[in-house]
C-alpha positions in Angstrom: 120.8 116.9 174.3 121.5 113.1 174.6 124.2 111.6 176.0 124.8 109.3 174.2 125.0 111.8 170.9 127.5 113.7 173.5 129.7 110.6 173.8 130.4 110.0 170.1 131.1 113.3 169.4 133.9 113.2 172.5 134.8 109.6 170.5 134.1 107.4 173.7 135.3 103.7 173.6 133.0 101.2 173.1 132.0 100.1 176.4 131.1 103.6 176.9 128.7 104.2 174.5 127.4 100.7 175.8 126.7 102.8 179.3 125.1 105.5 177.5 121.1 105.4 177.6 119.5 105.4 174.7 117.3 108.4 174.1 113.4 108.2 173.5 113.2 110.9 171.0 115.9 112.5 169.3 116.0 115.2 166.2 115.7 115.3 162.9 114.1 116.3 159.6 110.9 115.3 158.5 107.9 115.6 156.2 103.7 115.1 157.8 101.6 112.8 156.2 99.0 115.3 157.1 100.5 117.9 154.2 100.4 115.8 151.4 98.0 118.1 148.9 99.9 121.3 150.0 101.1 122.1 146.7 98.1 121.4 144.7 98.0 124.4 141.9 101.5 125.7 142.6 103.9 126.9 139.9 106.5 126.6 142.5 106.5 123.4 144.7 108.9 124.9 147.6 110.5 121.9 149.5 110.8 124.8 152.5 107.1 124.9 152.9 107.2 121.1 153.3 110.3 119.8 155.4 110.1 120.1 159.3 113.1 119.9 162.0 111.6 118.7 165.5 111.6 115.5 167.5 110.4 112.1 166.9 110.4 108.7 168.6 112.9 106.4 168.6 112.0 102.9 167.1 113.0 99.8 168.3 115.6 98.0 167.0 115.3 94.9 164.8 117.5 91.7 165.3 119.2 92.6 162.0 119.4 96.1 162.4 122.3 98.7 163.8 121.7 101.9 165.7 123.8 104.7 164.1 124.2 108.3 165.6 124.7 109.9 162.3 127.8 112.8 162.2 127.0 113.7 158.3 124.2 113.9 155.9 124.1 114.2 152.1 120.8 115.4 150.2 120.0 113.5 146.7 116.7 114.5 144.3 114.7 111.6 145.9 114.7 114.0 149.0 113.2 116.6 146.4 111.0 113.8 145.8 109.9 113.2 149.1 109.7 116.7 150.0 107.1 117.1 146.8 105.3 114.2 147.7 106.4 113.2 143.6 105.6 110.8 142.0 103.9 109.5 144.5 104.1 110.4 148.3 106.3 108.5 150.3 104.0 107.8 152.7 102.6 105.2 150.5 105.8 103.2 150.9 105.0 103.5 154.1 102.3 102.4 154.9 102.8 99.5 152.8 105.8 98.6 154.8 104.1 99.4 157.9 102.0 95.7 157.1 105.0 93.6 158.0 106.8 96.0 159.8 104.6 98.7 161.7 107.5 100.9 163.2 107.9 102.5 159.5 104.0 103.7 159.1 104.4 107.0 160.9 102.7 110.3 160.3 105.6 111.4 159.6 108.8 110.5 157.4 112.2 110.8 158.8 114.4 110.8 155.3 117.4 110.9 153.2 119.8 108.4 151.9 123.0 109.2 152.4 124.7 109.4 155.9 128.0 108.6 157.8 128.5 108.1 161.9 129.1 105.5 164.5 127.5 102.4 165.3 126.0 103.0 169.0 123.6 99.5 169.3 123.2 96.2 167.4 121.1 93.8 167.0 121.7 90.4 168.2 122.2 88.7 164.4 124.2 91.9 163.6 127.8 89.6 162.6 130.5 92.1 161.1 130.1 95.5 162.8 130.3 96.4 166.4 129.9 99.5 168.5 132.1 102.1 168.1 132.8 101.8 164.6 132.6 104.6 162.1 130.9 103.4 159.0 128.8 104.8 156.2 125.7 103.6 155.0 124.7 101.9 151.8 120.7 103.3 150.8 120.4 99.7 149.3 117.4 97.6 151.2 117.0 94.4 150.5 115.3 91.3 151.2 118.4 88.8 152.4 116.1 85.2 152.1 115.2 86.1 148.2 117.1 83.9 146.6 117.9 86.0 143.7 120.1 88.2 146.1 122.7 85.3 145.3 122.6 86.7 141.3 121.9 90.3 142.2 120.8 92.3 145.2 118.9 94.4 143.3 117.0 91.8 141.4 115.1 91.0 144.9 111.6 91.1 146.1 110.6 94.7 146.5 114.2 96.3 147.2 113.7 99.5 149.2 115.7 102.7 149.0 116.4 103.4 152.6 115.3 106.8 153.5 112.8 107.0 150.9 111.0 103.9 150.8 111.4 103.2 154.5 111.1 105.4 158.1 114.0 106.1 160.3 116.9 107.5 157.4 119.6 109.6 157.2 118.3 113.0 158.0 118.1 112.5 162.1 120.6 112.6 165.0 120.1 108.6 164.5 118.9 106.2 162.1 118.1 102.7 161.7 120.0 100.4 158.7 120.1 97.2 157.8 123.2 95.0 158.9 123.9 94.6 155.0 124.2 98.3 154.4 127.0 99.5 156.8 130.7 100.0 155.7 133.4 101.2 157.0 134.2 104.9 156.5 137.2 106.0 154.5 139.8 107.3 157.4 141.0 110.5 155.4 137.4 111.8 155.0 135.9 114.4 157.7 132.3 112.9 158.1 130.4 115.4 155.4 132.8 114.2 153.2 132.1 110.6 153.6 128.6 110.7 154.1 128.0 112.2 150.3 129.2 109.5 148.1 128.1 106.3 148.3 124.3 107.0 146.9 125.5 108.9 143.3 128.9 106.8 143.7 127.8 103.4 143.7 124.8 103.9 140.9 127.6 105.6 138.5 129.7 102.5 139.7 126.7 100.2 138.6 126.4 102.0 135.4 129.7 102.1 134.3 132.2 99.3 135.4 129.7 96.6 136.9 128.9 93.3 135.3 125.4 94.2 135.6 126.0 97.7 133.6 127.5 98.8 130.4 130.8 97.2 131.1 132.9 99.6 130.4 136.3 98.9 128.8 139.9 100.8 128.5 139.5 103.4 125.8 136.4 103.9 125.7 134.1 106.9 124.5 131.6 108.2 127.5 129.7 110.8 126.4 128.4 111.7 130.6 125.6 114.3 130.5 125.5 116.6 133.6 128.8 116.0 134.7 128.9 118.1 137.6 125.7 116.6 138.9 126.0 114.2 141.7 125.8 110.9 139.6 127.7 112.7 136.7 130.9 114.0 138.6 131.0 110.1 140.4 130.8 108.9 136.7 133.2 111.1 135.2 135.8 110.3 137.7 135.0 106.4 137.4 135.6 106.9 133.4 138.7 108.4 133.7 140.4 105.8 136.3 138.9 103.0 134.1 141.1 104.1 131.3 138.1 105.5 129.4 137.6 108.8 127.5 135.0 111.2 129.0 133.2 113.8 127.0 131.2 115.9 129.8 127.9 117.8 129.2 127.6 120.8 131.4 125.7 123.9 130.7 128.4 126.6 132.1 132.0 127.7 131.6 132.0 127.8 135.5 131.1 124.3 135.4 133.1 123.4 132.7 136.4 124.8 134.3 135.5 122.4 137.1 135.3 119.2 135.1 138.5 120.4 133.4 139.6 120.0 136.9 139.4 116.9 137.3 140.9 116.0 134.3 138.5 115.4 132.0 140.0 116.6 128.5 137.2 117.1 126.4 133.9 119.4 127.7 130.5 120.3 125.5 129.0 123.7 126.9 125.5 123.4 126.5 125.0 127.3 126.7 127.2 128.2 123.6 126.5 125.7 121.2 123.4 126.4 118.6 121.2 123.3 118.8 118.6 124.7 116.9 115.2 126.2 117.4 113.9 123.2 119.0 117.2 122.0 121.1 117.3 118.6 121.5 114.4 117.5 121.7 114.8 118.0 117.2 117.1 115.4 115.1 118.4 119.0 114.1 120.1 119.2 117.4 121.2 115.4 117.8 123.2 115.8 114.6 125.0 118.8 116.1 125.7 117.2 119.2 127.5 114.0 117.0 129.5 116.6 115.2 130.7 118.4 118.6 131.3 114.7 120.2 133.4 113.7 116.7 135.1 117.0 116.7 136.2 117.1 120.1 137.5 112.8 120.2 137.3 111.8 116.2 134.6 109.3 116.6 130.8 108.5 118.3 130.4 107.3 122.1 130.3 103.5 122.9 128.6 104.5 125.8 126.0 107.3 127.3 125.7 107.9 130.6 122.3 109.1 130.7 119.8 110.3 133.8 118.1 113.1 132.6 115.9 111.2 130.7 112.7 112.9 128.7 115.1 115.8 127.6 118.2 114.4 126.5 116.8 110.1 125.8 116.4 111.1 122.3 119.7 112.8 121.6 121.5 109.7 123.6 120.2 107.0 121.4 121.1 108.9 118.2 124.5 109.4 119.5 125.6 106.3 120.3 127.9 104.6 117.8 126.8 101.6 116.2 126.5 98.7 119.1 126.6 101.0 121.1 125.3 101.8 124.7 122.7 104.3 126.4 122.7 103.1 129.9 119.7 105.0 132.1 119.2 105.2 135.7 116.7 108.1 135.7 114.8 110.3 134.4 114.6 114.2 136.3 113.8 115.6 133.4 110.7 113.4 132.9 110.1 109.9 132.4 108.2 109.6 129.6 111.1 109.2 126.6 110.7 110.1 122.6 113.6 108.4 120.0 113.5 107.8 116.8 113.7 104.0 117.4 115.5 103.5 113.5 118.5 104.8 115.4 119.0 101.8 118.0 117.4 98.6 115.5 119.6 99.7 112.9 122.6 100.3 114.6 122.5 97.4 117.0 122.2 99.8 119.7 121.2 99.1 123.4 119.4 100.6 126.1 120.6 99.1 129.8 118.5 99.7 132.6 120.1 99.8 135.7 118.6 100.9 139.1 120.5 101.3 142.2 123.2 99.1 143.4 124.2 95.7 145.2 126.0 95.5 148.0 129.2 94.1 146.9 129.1 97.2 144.6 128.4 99.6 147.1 131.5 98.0 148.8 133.7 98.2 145.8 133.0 101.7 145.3 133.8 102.7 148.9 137.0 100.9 148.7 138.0 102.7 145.4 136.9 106.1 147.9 139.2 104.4 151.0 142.4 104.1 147.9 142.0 107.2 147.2 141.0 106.4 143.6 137.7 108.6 144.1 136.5 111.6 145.3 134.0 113.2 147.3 132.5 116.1 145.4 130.8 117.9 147.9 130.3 121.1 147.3 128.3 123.2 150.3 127.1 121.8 154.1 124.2 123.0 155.7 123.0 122.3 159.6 120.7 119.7 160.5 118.0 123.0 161.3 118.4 124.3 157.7 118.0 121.2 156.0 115.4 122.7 153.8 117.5 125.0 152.5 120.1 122.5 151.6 117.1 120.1 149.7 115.9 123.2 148.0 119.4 124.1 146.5 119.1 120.8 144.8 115.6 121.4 143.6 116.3 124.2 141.9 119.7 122.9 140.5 121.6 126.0 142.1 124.6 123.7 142.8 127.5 121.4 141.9 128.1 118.1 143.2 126.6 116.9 146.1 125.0 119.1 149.4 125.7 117.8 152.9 124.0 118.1 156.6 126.2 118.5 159.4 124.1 116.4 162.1 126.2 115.0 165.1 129.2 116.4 163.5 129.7 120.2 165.1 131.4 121.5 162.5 133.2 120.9 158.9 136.2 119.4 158.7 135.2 116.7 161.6 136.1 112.7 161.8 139.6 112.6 160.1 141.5 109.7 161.4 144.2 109.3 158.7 145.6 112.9 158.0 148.7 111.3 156.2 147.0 109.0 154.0 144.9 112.4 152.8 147.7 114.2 152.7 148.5 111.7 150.0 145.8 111.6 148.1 145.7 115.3 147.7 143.6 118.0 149.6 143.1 120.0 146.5 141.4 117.0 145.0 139.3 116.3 147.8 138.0 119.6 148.4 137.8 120.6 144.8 134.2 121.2 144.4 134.2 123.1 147.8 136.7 125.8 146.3 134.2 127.3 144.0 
């Protein structure tokens, strides 16, 4: 065990930490570059067979770079992606960072992209954090001397998706970030809690109420499919604080009691409306998903909040009022989209791409978490030895919300400094997708 992973958990000061040694090797989950090709032929590509807990090497640290012994983890489908080797194996990222920066072009990948914990080293340009502070990571990677990070972080030269794109993420008793991607945790939430939002958060954020996304306004109509998925339950909750009017898309009454929950009014249950034969993937079913959406609010979405892509893109864009929005961040459904394109020329309709986030929104978002405006909704937390487990569940869609990893963090419930201000904001809100 390391000491220094021993003195955070015991919350040592500062200048203790600073007296700690830095271990050579520490834990943490990983996939082998030597196992790419394992699921050639299989009906059923099991992340389990793929994702390994042992110990790797600790990497130096750059001059812009911050240690962090990680408390919390949070799973998201590019560590189904990883795990796959899908689209592409992430090694490939790898290696290609490895040319400028040969620390990242392992044989193995340390992932994930979402993580909370204490800063235990810095580097010597590191300005704004300090050891001993409890932050949370933004998965945003950019390159700070592009000069299009002064329009748009995300508009940069090759922005990387930390943990996915790059060596050394979330899924380890420490990982390596950027100085631009540390904030400071929210004091009400225990570590698992913290460490699952600001991936799904910030790109609903983005989507939604960002300059750069569909701008939405008070009052209006968001039609958010899977609304109990990670993005989706960050982007119904963003809807409803913005003064807008959710319609969710879920596909049980289970989940569709939850959304209820949180207050969303009005809920389409995918499993007991008729679509017809051909679901939606027909202009048979689109139509019938307009009437449901006008019978349930009296008139068509100005926005759709739309990830799923290949199964649902066609359905979105018929949707859609006229000038309206479809704005698209994924596609885990499939990427390549049909629509009848009439539908958006006609109607003045448009799609927004948006991709990630910026800093400055990942910082808005977390301050909307630290005002108690938004909430986690993390549903189950696995250890850091069955983190398999935990990426399968999200592979095979058999859960709500977002998963976490308990990593430094011994047990749930770990990490909360301001018990009034959660007292507050409402436990039952906080923990509501844990009580199913």
């Amino acid at each position: 065990m390391s000491e220094l992973l021993d003195a955070v958990r015991a919350g040592a000061s500062p200048d203790e930490l600073l007296d700690c040694e830095v271990p050579t090797r520490y834990r943490a989950a990983y996939t082998r570059l030597d196992e790419i090709g394992i699921f050639e032929g299989a009906t059923d590509k099991d992340v389990r067979r793929s994702i390994h807990v042992g110990e790797v090497e600790m990497p130096e640290l750059a001059p812009d770079e911050a240690l962090v012994a990680v408390m919390s983890a949070a799973v998201n489908f590019n560590s189904v992606w990883t795990a796959v080797f899908e689209p592409i194996p992430t090694f490939y990222f790898l290696n290609k960072l490895g040319k400028r920066d040969p620390r990242h072009d392992q044989p193995y990948h340390v992932f994930g992209s979402d993580a909370s914990g204490v800063v235990v080293r810095t580097g010597s340009q590191v300005r704004h954090f300090k050891v001993g502070d409890k932050v949370v990571i933004s998965p945003a990677v950019v390159d700070e001397q592009d000069p299009l990070i002064q329009e748009d972080g995300v508009l940069t030269n090759e922005p990387i998706a930390w943990g996915f794109e790059n060596n050394y993420g979330a899924f380890g008793q420490f990982c390596i970030v950027k100085a631009h991607q540390l904030m400071p945790k929210p004091a009400h939430l225990s570590w698992e809690e913290a460490a699952a939002n600001t991936l799904c958060a910030a790109t609903s954020y983005r989507m939604l109420i960002g300059r750069h996304g569909a701008r939405m306004k008070l009052g209006d109509v968001v039609l958010v499919w899977g609304a109990t998925g990670g993005l989706g339950s960050y982007a119904v909750q963003l809807v409803l604080q913005a003064g807008g009017i959710p319609v969710a898309v879920v596909s049980s009454e289970e989940k569709a009691e939850l959304v209820r929950r949180q207050g969303c009014e009005h809920v389409i249950n995918r499993s007991e409306i008729d679509f017809g034969d051909r679901g939606l993937s027909h202009p048979k079913g689109w139509r019938r998903l307009g009437e449901e959406i006008r019978r349930l609010v009296g008139e068509d979405p100005h926005i759709v909040f739309e990830y799923l892509g290949r199964e649902t893109f066609g359905a979105s864009t018929y949707v859609a009022r006229r000038g309206g929005r479809i704005v698209t961040c994924g596609s885990s459904t499939g990427y390549r989209h049909e629509y009848d394109n009439r539908y958006l020329w006609m109607n003045i309709k448009s799609i927004v791409g948006s991709h990630g986030f910026n800093y400055q929104e990942a910082m808005e978002t977390n301050r909307l978490f630290r005002l108690g405006r938004l909430y986690p909704t993390l549903s189950k937390v696995y250890p850091l030895e069955e983190t398999a487990e935990a990426v399968r569940a999200v592979q095979t869609n058999s859960h709500v919300g977002k998963v976490g990893i308990l990593i430094g963090a011994t047990a749930e419930h770990q990490g909360i400094d301001d018990p009034a201000a959660r007292e507050r904001f409402g436990e039952d809100k906080i923990t509501l997708y844990r009580q199913q």
